[in-house]
C-alpha positions in Angstrom: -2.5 1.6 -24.3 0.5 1.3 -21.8 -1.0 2.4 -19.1 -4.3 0.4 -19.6 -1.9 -2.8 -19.9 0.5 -1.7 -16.6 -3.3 -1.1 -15.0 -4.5 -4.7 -16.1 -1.5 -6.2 -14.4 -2.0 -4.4 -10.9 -5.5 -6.0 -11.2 -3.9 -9.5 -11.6 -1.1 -8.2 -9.0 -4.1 -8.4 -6.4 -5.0 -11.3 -7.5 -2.2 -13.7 -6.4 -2.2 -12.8 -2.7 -6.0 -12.9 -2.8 -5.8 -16.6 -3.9 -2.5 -17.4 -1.6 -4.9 -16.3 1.5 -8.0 -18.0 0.0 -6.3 -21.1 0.3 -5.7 -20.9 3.9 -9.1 -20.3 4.2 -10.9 -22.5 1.9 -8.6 -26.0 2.7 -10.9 -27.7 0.7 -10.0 -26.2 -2.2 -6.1 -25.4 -1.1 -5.4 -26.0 -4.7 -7.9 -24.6 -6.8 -6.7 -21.1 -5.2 -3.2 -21.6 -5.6 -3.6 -22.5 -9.2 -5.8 -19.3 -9.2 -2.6 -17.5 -7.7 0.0 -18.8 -9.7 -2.4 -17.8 -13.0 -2.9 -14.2 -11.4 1.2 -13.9 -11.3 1.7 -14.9 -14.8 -0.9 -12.8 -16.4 0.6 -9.9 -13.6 4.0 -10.2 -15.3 2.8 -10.7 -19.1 0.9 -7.4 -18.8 3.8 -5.8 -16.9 6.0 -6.2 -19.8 3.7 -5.2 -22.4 3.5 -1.6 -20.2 7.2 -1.8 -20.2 7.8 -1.7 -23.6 6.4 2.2 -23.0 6.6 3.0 -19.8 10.0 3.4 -17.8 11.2 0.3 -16.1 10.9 2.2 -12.4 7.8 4.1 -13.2 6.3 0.8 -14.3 7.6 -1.1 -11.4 6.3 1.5 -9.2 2.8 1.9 -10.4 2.3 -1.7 -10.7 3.3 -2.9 -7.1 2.0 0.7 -6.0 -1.6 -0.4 -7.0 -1.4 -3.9 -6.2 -0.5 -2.9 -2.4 -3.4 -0.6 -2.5 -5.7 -2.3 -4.2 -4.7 -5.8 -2.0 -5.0 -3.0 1.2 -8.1 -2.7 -0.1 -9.7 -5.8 -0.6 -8.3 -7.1 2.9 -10.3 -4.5 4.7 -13.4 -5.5 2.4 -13.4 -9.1 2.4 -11.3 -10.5 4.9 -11.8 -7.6 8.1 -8.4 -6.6 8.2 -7.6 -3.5 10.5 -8.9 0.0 8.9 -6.6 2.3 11.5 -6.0 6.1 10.1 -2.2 5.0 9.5 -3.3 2.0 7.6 -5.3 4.6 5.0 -3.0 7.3 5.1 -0.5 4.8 4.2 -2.7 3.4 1.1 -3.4 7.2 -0.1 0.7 7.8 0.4 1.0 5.0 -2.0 -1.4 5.9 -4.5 -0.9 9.7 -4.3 2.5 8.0 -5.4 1.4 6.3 -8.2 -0.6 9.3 -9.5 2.7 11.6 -9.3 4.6 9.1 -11.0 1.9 8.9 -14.1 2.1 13.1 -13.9 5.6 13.0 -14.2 6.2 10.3 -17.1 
């Protein structure tokens, strides 16, 4: 169930910078987004320490901003046509092939 919470709070750990840069875009609604980022953090950190109270502090730590920089690498490209270079995706994989070693190794 650890790992289901740690995975929960990644999700929300996209969230936040989603909302921080839909509030630059969106200025009419500049505060609806932040509120949605500021909700996104706390529900990020509440789920965080639920998956720490199983899961090693650094693997934990890891994982969670490991698949929030993906997943947020992710949705950039997707959404907001960020640049897709080779680095830029060998990068993301790095990260998650990361992430999967740390879960194999715990």
């Amino acid at each position: 169930m650890s790992w289901i919470y740690l995975i929960v709070a990644s999700v929300f750990e996209i969230g936040w910078p989603v909302g921080f840069k839909l509030s630059q875009t969106l200025a009419h609604q500049r505060a609806l987004w932040i509120a949605f980022a500021l909700v996104c953090m706390a529900l990020s950190g509440f789920f965080l320490w639920l998956a720490q109270r199983d899961i090693p502090i650094g693997t934990a730590y890891a994982a969670w901003t490991g698949i929030g920089a993906a997943g947020t690498f992710l949705v950039g490209i997707w959404f907001f046509g960020d640049a897709a270079s080779l680095g830029r995706w060998l990068g993301a994989v790095m990260i998650i092939g990361g992430v999967i070693t740390l879960k194999l190794a715990n």
